[in-house]
BALOBA-1460 file (C-alpha; in Angstrom, 3 decimals):
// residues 145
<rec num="1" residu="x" x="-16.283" y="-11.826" z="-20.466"/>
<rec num="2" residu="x" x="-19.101" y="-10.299" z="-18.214"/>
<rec num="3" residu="x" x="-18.205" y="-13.220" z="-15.429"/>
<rec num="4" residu="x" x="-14.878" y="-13.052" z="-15.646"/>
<rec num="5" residu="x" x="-15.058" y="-9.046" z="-15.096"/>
<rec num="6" residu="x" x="-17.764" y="-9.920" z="-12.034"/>
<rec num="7" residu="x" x="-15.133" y="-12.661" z="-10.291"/>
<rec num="8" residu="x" x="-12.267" y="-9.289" z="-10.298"/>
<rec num="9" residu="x" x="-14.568" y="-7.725" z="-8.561"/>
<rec num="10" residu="x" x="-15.699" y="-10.005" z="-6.048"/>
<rec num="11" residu="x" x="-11.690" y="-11.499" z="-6.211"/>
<rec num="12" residu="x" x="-10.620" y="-7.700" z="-5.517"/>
<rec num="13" residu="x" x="-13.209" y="-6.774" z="-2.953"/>
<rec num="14" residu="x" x="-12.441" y="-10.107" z="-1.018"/>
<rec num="15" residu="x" x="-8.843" y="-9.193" z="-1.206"/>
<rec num="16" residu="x" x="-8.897" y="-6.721" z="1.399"/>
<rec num="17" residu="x" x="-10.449" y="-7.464" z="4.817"/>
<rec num="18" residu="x" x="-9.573" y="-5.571" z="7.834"/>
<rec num="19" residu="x" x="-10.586" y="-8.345" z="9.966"/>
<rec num="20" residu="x" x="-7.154" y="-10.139" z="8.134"/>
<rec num="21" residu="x" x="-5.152" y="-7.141" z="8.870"/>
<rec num="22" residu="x" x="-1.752" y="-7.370" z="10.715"/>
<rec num="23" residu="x" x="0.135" y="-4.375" z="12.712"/>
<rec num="24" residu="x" x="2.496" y="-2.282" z="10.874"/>
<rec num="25" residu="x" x="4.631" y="0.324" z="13.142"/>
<rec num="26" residu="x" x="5.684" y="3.456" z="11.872"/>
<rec num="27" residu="x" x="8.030" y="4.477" z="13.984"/>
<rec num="28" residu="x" x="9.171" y="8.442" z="13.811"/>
<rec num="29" residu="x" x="12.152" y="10.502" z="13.806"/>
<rec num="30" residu="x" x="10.357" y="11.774" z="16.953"/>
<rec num="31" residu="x" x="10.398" y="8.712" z="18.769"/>
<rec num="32" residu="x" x="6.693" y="8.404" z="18.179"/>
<rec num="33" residu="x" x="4.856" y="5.225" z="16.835"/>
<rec num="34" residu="x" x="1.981" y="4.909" z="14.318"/>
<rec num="35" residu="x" x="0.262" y="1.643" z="13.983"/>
<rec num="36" residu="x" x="-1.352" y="0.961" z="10.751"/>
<rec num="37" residu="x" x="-3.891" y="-2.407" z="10.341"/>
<rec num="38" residu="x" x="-2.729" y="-3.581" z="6.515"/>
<rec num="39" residu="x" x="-3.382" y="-6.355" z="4.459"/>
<rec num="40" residu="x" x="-0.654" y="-8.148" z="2.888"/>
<rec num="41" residu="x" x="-0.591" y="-8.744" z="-0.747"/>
<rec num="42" residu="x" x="2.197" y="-11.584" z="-0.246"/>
<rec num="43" residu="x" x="1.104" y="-13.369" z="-3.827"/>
<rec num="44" residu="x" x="2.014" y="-12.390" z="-7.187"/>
<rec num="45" residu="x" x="-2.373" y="-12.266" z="-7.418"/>
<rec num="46" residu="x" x="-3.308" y="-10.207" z="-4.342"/>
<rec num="47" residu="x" x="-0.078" y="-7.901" z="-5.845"/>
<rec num="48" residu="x" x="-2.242" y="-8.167" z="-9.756"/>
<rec num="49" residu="x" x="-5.483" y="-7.023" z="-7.732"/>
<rec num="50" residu="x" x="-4.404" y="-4.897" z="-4.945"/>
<rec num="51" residu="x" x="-6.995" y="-2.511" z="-3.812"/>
<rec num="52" residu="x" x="-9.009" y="-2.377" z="-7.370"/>
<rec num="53" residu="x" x="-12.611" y="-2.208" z="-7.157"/>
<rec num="54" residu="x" x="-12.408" y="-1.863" z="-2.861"/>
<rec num="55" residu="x" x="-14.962" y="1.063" z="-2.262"/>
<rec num="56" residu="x" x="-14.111" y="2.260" z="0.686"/>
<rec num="57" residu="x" x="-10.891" y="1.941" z="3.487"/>
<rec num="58" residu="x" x="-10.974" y="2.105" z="7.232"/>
<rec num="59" residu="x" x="-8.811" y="5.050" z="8.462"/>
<rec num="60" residu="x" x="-4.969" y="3.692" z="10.090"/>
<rec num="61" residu="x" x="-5.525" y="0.901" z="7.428"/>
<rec num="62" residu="x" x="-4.048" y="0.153" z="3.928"/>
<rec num="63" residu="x" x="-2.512" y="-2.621" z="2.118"/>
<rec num="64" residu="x" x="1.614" y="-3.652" z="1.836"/>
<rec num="65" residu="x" x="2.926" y="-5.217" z="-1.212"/>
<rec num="66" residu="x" x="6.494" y="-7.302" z="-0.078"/>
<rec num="67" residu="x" x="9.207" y="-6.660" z="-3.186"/>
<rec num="68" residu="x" x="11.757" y="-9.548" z="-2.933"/>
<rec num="69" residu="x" x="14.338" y="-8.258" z="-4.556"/>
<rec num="70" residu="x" x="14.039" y="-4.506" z="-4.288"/>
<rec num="71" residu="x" x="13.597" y="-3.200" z="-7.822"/>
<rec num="72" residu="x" x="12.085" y="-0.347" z="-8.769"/>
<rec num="73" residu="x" x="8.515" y="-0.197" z="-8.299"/>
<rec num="74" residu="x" x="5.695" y="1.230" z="-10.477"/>
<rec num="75" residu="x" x="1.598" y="1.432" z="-9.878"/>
<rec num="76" residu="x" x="-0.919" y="2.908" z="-11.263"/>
<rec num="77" residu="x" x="-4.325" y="3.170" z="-10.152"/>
<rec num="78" residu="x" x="-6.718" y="1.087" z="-12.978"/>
<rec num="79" residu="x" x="-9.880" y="0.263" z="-11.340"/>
<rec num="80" residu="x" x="-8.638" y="2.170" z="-8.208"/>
<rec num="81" residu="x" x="-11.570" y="3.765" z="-6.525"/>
<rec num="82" residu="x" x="-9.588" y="5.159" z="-3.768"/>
<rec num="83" residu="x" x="-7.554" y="8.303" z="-3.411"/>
<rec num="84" residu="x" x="-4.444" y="6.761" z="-2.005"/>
<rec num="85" residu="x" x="-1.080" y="7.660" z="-0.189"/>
<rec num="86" residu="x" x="1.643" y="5.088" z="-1.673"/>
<rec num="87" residu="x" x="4.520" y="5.158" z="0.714"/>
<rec num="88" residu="x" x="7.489" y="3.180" z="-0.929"/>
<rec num="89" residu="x" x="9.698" y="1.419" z="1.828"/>
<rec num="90" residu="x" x="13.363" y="0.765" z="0.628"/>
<rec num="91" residu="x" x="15.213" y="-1.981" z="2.053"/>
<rec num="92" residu="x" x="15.963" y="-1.559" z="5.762"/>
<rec num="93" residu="x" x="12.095" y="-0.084" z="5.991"/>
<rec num="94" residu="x" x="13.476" y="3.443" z="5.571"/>
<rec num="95" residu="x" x="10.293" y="5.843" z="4.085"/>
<rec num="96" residu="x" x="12.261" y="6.964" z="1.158"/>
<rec num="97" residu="x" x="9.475" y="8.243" z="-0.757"/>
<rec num="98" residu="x" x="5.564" y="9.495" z="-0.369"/>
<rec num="99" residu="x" x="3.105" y="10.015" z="-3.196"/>
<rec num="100" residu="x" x="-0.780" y="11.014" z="-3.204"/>
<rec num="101" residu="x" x="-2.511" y="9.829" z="-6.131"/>
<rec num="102" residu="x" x="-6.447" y="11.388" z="-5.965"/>
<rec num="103" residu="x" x="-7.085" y="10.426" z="-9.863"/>
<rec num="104" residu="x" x="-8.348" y="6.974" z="-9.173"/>
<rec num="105" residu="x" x="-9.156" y="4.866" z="-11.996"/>
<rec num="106" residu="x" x="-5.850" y="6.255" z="-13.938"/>
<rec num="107" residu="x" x="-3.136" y="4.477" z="-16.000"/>
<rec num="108" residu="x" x="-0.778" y="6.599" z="-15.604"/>
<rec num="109" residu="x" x="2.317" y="4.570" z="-13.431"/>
<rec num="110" residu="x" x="4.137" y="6.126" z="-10.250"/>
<rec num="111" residu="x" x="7.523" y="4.755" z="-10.342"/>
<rec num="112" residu="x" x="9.497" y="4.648" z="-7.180"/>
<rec num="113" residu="x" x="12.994" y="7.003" z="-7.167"/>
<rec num="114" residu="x" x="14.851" y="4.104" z="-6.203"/>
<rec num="115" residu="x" x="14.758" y="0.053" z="-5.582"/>
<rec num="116" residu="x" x="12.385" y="-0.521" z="-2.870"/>
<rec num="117" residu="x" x="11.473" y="-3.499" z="-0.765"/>
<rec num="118" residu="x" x="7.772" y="-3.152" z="-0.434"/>
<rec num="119" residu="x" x="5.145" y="-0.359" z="-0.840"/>
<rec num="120" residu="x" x="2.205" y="0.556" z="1.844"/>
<rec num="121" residu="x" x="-0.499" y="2.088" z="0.177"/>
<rec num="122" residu="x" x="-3.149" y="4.231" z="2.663"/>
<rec num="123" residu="x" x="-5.868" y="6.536" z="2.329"/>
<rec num="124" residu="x" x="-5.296" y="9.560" z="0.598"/>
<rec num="125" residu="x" x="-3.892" y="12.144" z="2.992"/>
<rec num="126" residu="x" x="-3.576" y="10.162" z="5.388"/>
<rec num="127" residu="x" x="0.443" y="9.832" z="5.284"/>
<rec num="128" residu="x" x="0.549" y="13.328" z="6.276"/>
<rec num="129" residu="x" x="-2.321" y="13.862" z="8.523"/>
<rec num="130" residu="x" x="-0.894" y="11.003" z="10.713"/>
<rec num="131" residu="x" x="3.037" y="12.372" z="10.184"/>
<rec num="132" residu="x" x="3.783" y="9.507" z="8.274"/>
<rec num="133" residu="x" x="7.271" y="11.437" z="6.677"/>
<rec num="134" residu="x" x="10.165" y="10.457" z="4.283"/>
<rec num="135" residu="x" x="13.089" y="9.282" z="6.733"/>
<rec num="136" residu="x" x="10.209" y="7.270" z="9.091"/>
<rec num="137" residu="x" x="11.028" y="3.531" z="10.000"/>
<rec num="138" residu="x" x="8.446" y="0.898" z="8.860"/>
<rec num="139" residu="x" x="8.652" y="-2.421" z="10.656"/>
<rec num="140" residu="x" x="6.495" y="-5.417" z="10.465"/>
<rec num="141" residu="x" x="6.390" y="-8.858" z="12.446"/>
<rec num="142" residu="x" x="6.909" y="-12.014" z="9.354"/>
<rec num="143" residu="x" x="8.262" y="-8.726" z="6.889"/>
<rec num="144" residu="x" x="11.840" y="-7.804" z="5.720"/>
<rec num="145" residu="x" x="12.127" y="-5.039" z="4.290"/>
């Protein structure tokens, strides 16, 4: 049981590497563009692990997790260390919905409003201190949403 908990760890802590990352454009009512590096959880595993167990998170980084077909989304944050923003893109990449979860390590679920087609999950804070705002575009090269 031990070794099986160790390999999630290691699994989960190899799951995100900024060197992987990919550009993702937030472009704003303003005309304005943010550029985000993310990871892409594009497997039903990287979606399982996420961003448990990942200490730490370079700033205008994060991790997007590809819903095909929109549904309604829900995460929580079990073995979450990180404070996170998670930003839940509905299908056209329209920001329809932005939620800070601070109580890492929680069960309890944030469910999207709506069907979404992927969710970008940043550093806590981060959303707003960059003007990341509900009715922002999100586009990604290789990424419908």
């Amino acid at each position: 049981m031990f070794e099986r908990f160790l390999l999630l760890v290691v699994l989960a802590t190899a799951a995100f590497k900024p060197a992987l990352a990919v550009p993702l454009h937030v472009m704003k009512n303003d005309g304005r563009m943010v550029t985000l590096e993310v990871s892409v959880a594009d497997t039903a595993e990287k979606q399982r692990i996420g961003l448990m167990f990942v200490p730490a998170m370079p700033p205008k980084s994060g991790m997007v997790f590809p819903i095909d077909p929109p549904r309604v989304a829900r995460f929580w944050m079990r073995h979450t260390m990180l404070a996170l923003d998670m930003i839940f893109i509905l299908p056209g990449g329209l920001i329809g919905q932005i939620e800070t979860r601070r109580d890492t390590q929680s069960d309890e679920v944030t469910t999207s409003l709506q069907a979404v087609s992927a969710v970008l999950e940043i550093n806590a804070g981060e959303a707003q201190a960059l003007g990341i705002a509900v009715g922002d575009i999100v586009r990604m090269d290789g990424v419908n949403f």
